[in-house]
DRENMARTI-840348 format. One record per residue (C-alpha): residue number from 1; residue in one letter; z, y, x. Coordinates in Angstrom, 3 decimals. Example, Ala and Ser with C-alpha at 12.3 -4.5 7.8 and 13.67 -1.06 7.14 Angstrom:
<r><nr>1</nr><rest>a</rest><w>7.800</w><v>-4.500</v><u>12.300</u></r>
<r><nr>2</nr><rest>s</rest><w>7.140</w><v>-1.060</v><u>13.670</u></r>
***
This chain:
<r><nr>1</nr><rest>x</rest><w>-27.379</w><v>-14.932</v><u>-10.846</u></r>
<r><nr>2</nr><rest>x</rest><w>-24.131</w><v>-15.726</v><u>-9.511</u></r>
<r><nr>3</nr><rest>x</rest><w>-21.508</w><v>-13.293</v><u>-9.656</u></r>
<r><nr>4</nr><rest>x</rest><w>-20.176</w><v>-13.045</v><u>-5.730</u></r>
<r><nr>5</nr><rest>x</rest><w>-16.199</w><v>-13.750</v><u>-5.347</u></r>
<r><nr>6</nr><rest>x</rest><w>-14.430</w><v>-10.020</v><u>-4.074</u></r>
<r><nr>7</nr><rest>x</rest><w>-11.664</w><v>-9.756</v><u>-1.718</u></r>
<r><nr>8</nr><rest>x</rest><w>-10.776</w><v>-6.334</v><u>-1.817</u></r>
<r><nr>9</nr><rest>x</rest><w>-7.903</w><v>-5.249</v><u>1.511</u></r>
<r><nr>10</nr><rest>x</rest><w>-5.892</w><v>-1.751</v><u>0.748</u></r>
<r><nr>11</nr><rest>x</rest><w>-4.075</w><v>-0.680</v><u>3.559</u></r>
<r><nr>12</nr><rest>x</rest><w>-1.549</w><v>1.991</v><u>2.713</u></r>
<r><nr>13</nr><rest>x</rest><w>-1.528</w><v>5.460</v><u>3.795</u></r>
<r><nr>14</nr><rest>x</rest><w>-4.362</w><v>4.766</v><u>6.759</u></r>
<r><nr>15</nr><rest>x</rest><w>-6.386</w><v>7.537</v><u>7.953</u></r>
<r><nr>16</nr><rest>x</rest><w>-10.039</w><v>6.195</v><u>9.162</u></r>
<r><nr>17</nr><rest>x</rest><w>-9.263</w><v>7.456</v><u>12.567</u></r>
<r><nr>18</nr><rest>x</rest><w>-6.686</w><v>4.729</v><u>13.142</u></r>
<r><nr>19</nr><rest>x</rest><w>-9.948</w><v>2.190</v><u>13.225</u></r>
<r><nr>20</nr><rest>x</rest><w>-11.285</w><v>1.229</v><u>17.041</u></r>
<r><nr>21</nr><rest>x</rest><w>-14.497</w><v>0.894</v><u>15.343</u></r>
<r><nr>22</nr><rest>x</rest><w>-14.600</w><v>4.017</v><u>13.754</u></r>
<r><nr>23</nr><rest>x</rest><w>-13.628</w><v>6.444</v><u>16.860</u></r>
<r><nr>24</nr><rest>x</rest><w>-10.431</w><v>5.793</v><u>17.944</u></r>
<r><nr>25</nr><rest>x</rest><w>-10.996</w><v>4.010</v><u>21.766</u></r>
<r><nr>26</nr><rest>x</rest><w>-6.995</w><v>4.473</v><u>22.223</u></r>
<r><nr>27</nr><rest>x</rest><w>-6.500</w><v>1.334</v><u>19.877</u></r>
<r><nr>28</nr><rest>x</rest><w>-7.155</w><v>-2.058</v><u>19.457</u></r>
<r><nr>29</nr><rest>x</rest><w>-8.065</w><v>-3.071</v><u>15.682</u></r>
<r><nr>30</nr><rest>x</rest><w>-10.023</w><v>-6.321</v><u>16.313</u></r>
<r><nr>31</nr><rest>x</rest><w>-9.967</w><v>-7.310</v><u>12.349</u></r>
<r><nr>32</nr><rest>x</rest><w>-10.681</w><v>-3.693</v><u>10.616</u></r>
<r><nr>33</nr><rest>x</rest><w>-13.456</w><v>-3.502</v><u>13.182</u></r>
<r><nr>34</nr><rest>x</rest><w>-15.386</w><v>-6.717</v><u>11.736</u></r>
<r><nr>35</nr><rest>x</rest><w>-14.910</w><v>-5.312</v><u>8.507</u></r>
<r><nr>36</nr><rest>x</rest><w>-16.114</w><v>-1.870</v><u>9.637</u></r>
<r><nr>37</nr><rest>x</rest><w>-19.842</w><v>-3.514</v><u>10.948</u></r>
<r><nr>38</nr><rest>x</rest><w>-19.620</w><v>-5.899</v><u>8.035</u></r>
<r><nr>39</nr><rest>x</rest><w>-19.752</w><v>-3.506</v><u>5.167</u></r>
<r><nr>40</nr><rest>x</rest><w>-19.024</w><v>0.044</v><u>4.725</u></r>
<r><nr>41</nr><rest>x</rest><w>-16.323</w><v>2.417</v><u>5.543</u></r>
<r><nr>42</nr><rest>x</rest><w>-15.591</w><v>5.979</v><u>3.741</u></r>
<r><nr>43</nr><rest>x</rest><w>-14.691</w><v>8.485</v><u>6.472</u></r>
<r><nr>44</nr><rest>x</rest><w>-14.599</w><v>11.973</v><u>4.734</u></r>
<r><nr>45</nr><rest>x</rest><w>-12.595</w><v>11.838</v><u>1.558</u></r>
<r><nr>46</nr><rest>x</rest><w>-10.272</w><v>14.293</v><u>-0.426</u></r>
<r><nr>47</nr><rest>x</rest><w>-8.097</w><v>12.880</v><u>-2.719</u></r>
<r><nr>48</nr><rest>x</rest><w>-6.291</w><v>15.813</v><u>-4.954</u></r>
<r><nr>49</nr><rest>x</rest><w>-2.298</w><v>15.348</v><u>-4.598</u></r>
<r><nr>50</nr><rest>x</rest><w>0.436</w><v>16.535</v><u>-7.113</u></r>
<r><nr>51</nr><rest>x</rest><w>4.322</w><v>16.190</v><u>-6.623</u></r>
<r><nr>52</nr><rest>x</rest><w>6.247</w><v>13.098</v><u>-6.711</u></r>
<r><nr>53</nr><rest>x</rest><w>4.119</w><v>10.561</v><u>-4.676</u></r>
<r><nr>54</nr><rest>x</rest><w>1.488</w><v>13.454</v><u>-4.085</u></r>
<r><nr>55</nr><rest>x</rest><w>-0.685</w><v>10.670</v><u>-2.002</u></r>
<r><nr>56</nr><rest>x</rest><w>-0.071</w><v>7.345</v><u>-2.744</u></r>
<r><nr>57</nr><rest>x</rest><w>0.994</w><v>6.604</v><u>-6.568</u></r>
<r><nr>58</nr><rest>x</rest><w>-1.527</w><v>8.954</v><u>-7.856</u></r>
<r><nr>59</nr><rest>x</rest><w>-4.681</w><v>8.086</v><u>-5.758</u></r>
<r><nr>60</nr><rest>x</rest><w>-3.796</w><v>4.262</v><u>-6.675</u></r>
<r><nr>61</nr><rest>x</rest><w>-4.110</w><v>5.443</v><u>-9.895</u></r>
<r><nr>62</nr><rest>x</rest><w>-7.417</w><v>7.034</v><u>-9.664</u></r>
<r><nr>63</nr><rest>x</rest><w>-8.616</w><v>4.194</v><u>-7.934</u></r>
<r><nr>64</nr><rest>x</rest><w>-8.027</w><v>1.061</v><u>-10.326</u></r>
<r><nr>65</nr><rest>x</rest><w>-9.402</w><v>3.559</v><u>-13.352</u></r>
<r><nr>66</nr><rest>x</rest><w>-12.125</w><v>5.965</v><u>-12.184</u></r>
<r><nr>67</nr><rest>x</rest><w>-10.365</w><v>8.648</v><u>-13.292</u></r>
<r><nr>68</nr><rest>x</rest><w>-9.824</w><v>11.898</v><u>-11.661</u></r>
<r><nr>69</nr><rest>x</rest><w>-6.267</w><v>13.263</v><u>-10.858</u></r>
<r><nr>70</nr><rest>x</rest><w>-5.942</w><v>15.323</v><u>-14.081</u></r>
<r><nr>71</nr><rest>x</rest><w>-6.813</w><v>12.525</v><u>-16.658</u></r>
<r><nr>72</nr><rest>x</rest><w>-4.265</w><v>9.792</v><u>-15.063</u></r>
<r><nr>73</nr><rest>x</rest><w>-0.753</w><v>9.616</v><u>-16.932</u></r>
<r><nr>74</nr><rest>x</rest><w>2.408</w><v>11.033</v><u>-15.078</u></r>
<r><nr>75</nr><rest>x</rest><w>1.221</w><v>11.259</v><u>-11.883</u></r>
<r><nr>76</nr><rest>x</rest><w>-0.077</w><v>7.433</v><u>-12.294</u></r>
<r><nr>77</nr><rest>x</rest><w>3.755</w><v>6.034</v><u>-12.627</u></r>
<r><nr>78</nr><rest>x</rest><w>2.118</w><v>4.190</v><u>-15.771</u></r>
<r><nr>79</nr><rest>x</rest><w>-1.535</w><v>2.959</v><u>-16.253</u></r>
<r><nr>80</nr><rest>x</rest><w>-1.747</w><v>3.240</v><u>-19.960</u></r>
<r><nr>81</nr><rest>x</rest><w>-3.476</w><v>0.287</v><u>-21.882</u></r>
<r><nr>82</nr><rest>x</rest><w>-6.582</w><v>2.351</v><u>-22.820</u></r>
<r><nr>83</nr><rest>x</rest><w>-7.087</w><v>2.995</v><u>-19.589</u></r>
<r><nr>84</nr><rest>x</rest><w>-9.058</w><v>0.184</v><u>-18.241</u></r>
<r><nr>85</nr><rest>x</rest><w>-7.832</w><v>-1.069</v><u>-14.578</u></r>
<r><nr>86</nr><rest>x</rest><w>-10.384</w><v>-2.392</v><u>-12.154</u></r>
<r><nr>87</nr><rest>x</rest><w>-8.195</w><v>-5.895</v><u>-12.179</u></r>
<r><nr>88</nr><rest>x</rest><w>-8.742</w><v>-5.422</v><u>-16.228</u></r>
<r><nr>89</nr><rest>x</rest><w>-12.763</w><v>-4.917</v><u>-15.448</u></r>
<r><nr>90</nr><rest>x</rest><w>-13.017</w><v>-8.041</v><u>-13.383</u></r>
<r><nr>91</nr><rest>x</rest><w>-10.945</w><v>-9.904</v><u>-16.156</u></r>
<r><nr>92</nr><rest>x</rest><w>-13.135</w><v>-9.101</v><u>-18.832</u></r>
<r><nr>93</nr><rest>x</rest><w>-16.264</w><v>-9.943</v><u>-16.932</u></r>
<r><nr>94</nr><rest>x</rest><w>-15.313</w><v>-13.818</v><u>-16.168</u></r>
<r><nr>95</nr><rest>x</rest><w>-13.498</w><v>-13.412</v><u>-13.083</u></r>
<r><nr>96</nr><rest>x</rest><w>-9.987</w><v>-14.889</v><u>-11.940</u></r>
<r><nr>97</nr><rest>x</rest><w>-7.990</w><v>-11.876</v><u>-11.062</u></r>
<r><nr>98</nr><rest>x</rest><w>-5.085</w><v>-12.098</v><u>-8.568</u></r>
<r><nr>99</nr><rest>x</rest><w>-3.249</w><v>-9.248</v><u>-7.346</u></r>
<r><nr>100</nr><rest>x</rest><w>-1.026</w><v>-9.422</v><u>-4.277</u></r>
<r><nr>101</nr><rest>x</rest><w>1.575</w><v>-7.019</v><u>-2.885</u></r>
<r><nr>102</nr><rest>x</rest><w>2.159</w><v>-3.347</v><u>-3.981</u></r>
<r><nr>103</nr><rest>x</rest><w>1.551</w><v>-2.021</v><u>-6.965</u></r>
<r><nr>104</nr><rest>x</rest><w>2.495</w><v>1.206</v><u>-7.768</u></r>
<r><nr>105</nr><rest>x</rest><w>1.910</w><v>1.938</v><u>-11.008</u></r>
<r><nr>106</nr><rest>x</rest><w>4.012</w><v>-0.041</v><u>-13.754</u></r>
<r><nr>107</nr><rest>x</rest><w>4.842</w><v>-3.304</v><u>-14.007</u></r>
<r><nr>108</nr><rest>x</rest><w>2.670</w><v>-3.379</v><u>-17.245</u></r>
<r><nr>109</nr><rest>x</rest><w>0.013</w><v>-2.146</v><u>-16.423</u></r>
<r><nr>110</nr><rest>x</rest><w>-0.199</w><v>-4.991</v><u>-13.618</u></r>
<r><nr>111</nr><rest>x</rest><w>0.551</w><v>-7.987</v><u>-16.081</u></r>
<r><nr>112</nr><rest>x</rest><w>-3.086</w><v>-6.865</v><u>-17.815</u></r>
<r><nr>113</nr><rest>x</rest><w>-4.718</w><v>-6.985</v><u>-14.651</u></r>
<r><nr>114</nr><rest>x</rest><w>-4.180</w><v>-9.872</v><u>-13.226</u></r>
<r><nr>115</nr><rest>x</rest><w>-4.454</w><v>-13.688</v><u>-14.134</u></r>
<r><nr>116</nr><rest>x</rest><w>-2.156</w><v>-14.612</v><u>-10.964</u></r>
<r><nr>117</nr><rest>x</rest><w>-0.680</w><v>-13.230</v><u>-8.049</u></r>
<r><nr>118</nr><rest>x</rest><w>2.741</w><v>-13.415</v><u>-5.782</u></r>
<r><nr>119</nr><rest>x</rest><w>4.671</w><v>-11.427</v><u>-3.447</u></r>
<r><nr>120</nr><rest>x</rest><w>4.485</w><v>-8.931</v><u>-5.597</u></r>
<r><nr>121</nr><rest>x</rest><w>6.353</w><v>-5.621</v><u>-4.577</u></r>
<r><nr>122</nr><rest>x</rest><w>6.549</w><v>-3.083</v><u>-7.497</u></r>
<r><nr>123</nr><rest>x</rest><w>7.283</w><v>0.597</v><u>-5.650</u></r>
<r><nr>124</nr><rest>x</rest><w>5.852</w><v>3.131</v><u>-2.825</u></r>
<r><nr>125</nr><rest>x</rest><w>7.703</w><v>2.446</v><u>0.100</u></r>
<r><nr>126</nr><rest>x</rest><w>10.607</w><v>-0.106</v><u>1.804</u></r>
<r><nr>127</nr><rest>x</rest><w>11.778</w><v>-2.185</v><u>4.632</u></r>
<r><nr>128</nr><rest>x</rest><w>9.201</w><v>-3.556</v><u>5.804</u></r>
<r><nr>129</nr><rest>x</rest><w>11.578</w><v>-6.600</v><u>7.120</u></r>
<r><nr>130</nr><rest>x</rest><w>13.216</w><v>-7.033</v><u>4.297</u></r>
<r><nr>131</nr><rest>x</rest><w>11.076</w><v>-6.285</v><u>1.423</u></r>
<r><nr>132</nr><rest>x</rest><w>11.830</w><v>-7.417</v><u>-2.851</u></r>
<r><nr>133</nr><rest>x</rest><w>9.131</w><v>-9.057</v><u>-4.071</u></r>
<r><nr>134</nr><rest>x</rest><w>8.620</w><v>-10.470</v><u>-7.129</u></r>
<r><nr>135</nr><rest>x</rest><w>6.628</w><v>-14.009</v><u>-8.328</u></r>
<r><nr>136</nr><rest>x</rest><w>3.198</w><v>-13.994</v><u>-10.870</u></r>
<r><nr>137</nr><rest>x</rest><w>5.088</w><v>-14.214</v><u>-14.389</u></r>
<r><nr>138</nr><rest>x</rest><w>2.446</w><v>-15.436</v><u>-16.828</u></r>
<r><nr>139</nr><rest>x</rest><w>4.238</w><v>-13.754</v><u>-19.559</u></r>
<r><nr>140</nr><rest>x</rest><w>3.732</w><v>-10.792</v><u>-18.268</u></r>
<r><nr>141</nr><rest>x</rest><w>7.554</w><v>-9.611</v><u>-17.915</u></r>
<r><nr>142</nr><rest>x</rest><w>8.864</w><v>-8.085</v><u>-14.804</u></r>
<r><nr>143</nr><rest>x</rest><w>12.143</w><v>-7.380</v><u>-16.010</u></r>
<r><nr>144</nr><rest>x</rest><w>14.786</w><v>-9.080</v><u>-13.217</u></r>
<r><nr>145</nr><rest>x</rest><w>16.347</w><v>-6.817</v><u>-11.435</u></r>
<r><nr>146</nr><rest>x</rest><w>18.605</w><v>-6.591</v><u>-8.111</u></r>
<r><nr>147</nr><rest>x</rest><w>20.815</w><v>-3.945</v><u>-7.328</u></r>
<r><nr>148</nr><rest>x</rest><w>21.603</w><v>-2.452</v><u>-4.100</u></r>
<r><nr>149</nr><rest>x</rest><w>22.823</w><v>0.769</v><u>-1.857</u></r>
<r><nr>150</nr><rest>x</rest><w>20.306</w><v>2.689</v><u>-0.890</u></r>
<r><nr>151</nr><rest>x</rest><w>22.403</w><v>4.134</v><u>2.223</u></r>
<r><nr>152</nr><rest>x</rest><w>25.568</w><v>2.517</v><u>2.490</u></r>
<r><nr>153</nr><rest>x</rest><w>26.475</w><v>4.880</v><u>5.446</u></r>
<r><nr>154</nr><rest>x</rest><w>26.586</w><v>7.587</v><u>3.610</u></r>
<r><nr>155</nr><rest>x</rest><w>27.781</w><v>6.691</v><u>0.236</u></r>
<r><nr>156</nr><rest>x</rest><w>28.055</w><v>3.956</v><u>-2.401</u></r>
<r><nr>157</nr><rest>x</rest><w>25.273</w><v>5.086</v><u>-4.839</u></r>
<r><nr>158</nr><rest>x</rest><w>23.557</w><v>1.908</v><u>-5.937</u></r>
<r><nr>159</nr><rest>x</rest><w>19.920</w><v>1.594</v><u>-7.468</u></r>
<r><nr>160</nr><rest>x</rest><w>17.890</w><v>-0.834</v><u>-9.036</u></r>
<r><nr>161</nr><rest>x</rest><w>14.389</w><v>-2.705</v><u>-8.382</u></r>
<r><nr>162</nr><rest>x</rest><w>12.119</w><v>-5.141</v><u>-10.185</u></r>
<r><nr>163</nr><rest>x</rest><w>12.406</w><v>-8.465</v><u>-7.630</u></r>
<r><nr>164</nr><rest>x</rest><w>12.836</w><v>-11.935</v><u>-8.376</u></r>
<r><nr>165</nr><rest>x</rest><w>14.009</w><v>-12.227</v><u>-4.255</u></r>
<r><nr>166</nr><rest>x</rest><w>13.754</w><v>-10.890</v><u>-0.497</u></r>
<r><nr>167</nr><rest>x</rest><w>12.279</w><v>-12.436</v><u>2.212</u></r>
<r><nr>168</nr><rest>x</rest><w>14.397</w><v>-10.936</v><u>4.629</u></r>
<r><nr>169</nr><rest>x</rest><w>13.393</w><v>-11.019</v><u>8.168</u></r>
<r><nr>170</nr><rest>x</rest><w>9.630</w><v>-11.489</v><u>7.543</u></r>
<r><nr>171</nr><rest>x</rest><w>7.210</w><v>-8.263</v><u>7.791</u></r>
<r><nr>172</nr><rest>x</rest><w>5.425</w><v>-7.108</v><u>5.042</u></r>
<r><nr>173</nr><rest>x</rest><w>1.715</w><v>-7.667</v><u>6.856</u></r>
<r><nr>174</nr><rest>x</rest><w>2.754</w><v>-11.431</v><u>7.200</u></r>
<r><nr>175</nr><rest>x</rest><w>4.098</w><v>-11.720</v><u>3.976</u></r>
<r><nr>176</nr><rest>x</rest><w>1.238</w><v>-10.310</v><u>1.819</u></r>
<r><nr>177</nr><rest>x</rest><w>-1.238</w><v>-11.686</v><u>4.519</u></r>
<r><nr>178</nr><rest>x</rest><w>0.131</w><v>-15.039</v><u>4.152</u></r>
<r><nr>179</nr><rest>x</rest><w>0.090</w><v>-15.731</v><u>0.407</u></r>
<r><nr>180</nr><rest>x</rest><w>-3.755</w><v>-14.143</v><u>0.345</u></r>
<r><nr>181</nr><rest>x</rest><w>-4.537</w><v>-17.033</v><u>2.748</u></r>
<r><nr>182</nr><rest>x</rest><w>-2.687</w><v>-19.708</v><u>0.736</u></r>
<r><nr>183</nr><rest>x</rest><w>-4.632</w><v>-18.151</v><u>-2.478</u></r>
<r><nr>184</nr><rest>x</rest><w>-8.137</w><v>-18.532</v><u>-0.569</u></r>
<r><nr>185</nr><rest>x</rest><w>-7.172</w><v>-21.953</v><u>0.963</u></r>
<r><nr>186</nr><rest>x</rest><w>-6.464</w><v>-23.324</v><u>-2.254</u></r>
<r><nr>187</nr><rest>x</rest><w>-8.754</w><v>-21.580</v><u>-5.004</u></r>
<r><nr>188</nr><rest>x</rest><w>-10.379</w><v>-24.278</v><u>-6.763</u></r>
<r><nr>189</nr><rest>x</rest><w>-11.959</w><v>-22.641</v><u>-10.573</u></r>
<r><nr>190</nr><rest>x</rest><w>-15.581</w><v>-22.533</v><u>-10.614</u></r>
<r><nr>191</nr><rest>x</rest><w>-15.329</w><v>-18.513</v><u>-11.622</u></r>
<r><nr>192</nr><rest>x</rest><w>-15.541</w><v>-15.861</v><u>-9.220</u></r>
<r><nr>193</nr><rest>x</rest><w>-12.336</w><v>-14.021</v><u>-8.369</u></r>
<r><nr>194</nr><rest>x</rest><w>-11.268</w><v>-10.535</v><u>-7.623</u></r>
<r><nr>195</nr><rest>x</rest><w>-8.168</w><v>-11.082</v><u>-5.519</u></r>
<r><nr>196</nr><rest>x</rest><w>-6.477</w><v>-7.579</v><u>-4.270</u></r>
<r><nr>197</nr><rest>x</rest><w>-4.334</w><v>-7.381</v><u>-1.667</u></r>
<r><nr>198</nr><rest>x</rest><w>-2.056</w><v>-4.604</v><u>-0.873</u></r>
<r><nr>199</nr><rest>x</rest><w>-0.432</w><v>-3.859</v><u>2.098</u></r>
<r><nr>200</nr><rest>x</rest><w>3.068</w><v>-1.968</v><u>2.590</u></r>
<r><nr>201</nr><rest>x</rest><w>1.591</w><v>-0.769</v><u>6.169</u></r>
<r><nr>202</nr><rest>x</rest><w>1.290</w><v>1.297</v><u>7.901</u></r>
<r><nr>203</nr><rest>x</rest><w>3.365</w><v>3.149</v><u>5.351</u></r>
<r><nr>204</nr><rest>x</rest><w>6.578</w><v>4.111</v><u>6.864</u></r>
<r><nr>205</nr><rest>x</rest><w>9.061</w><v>3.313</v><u>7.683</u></r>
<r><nr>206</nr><rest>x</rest><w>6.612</w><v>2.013</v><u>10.840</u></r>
<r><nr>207</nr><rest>x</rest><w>8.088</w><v>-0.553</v><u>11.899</u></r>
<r><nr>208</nr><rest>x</rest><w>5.918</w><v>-3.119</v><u>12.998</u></r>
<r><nr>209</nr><rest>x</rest><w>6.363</w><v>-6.118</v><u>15.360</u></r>
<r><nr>210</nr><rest>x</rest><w>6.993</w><v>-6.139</v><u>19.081</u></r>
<r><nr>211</nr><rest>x</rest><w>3.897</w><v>-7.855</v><u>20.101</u></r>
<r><nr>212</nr><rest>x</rest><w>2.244</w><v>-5.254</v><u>18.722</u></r>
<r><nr>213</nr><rest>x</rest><w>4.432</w><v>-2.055</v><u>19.544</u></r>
<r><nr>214</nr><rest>x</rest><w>4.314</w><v>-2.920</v><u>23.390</u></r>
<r><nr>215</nr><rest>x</rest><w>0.787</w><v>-2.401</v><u>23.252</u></r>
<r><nr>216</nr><rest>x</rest><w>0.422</w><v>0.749</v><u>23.910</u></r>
<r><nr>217</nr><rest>x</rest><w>2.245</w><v>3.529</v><u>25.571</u></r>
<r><nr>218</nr><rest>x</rest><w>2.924</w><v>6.504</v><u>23.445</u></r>
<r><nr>219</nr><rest>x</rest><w>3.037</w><v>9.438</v><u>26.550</u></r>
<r><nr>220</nr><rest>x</rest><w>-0.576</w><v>7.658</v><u>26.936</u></r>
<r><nr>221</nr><rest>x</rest><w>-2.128</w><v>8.435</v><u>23.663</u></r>
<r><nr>222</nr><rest>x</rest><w>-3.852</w><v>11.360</v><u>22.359</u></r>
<r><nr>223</nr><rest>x</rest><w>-2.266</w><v>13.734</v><u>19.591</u></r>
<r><nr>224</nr><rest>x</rest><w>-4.884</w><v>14.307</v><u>16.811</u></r>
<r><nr>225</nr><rest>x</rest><w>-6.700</w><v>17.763</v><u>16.514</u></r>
<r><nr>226</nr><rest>x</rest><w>-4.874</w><v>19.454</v><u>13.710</u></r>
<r><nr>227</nr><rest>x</rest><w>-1.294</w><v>18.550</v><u>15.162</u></r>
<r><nr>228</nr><rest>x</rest><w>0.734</w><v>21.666</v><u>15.078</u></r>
<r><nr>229</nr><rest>x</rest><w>4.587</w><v>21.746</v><u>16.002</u></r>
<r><nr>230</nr><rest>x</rest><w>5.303</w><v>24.191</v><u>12.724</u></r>
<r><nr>231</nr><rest>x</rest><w>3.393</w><v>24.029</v><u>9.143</u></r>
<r><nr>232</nr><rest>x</rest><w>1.285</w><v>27.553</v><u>8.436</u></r>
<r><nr>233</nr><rest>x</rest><w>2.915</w><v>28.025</v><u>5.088</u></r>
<r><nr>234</nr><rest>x</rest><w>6.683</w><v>27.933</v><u>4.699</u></r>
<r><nr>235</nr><rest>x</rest><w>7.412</w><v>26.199</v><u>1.325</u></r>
<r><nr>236</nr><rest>x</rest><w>10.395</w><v>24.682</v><u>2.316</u></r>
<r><nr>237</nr><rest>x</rest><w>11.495</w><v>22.353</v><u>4.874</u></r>
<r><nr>238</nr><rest>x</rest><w>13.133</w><v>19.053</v><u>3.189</u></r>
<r><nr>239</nr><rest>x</rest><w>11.267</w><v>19.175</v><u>0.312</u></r>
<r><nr>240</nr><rest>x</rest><w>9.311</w><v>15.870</v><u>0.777</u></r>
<r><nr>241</nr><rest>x</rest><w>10.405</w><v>12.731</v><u>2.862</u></r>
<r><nr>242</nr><rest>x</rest><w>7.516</w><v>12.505</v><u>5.671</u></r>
<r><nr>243</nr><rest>x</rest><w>8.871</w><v>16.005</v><u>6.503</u></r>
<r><nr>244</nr><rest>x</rest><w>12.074</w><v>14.716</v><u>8.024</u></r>
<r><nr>245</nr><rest>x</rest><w>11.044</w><v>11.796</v><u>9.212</u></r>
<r><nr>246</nr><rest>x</rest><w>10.945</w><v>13.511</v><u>12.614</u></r>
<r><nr>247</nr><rest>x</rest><w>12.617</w><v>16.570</v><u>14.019</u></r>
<r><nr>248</nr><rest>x</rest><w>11.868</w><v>20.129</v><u>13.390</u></r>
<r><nr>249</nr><rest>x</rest><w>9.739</w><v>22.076</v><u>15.111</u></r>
<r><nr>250</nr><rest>x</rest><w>7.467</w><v>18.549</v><u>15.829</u></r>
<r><nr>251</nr><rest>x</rest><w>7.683</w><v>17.566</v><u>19.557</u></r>
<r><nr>252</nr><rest>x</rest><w>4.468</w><v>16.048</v><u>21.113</u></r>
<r><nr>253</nr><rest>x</rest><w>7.186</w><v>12.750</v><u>22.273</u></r>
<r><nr>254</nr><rest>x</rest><w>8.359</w><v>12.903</v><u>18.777</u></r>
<r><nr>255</nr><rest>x</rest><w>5.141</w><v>12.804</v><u>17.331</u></r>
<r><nr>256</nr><rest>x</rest><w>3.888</w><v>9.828</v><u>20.232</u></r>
***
């Protein structure tokens, strides 16, 4: 029997009501709706948080090893080696493995996944126009690094990030769409691959393109359910970013 080639799409932080096809009439998703009536979508899930990337790093983590919050290493900031990844599963079973985008979990633990990738970005979150990304090293070293200000405005505090450039100006969606395309236009090998693309949306910062901003008008769409202009337990504003990423108490315009 032939073993079927896999493209597997992760959007990043998307909440199933955000899909046209899945309830939302206020939006227009034309492509995650032919994938919603092509195969099947999860639409009640609870994924277990802890601190530092309660959502994101950790539930990637859980993910690519089948492993539940409490036997994942640090939060998932490494995938150890005897912790088989899903890229690692594929590998090992004949497949080309290519991973594209974010990955959030070590730079090592990616090299042992994958057989080939590009635009890689190794972190949670960034501009989405300007984003570091990083080529496939067959080595397996992801060691260049770029320094820069994290907010020149308000001091001179510099960081550090694995990227071998930027492709400033050009949105993450485009950029991680566009080098799965050139993958799947080109892909020659007689194996099957696993190719795993990761998007940077619609993570914020949301920023997203005009074209597709001016779509809607926010005073025109609906607030969900379980909006609420104050939390019901007080465990300290400022604590995590999304809390500040609008003001305090939440406005409904805010919100829209």
């Amino acid at each position: 029997m032939q073993k079927p080639n896999i493209l597997f799409l992760l959007s990043d932080d998307q909440r199933h009501r955000t899909i046209h096809a899945l309830g939302n009439k206020e939006i227009l998703t034309p492509n995650l709706d032919r994938l919603v009536h092509q195969g099947c979508s999860f639409t009640n899930a609870h994924i277990m948080g802890g601190t530092n990337g309660a959502v994101c790093m950790p539930s990637r983590a859980m993910l690519f090893t089948g492993r539940t919050l409490f036997h994942i290493e640090n939060e998932g900031q490494n995938i150890p080696p005897e912790h088989t990844t899903l890229g690692e599963a594929f590998k090992n079973e004949g497949y080309s493995t290519c991973g594209i985008g974010k990955w959030h979990n070590g730079t090592q633990s990616y090299a042992r996944s994958f057989t080939c990738g590009g635009n890689i970005f190794f972190g949670g979150m960034w501009d989405h126009w300007n984003v570091p990304v990083c080529d496939y090293h067959e080595d397996g070293e992801y060691n260049h690094m770029i320094r820069y200000t994290s907010n020149f405005y308000y001091g001179n505090q510099t960081m550090e990030m694995h990227c071998d450039r930027i492709s400033a100006g050009v949105h993450s969606t485009e950029l991680m769409a566009s080098e799965a395309i050139r993958y799947l236009e080109n892909y020659t090998e007689e194996k099957p691959f696993y190719l795993q693309v990761s998007f940077l949306a619609p993570h914020d910062p949301r920023t997203m393109p005009d074209k597709y901003k001016n779509m809607y008008r926010p005073v025109e769409l609906t607030l969900p359910p379980d909006f609420s202009e104050e939390f019901d337990v007080d465990f300290g504003i400022g604590s995590m970013r999304d809390e500040v990423l609008a003001g305090y108490p939440r406005s409904e315009s805010e919100i829209r």
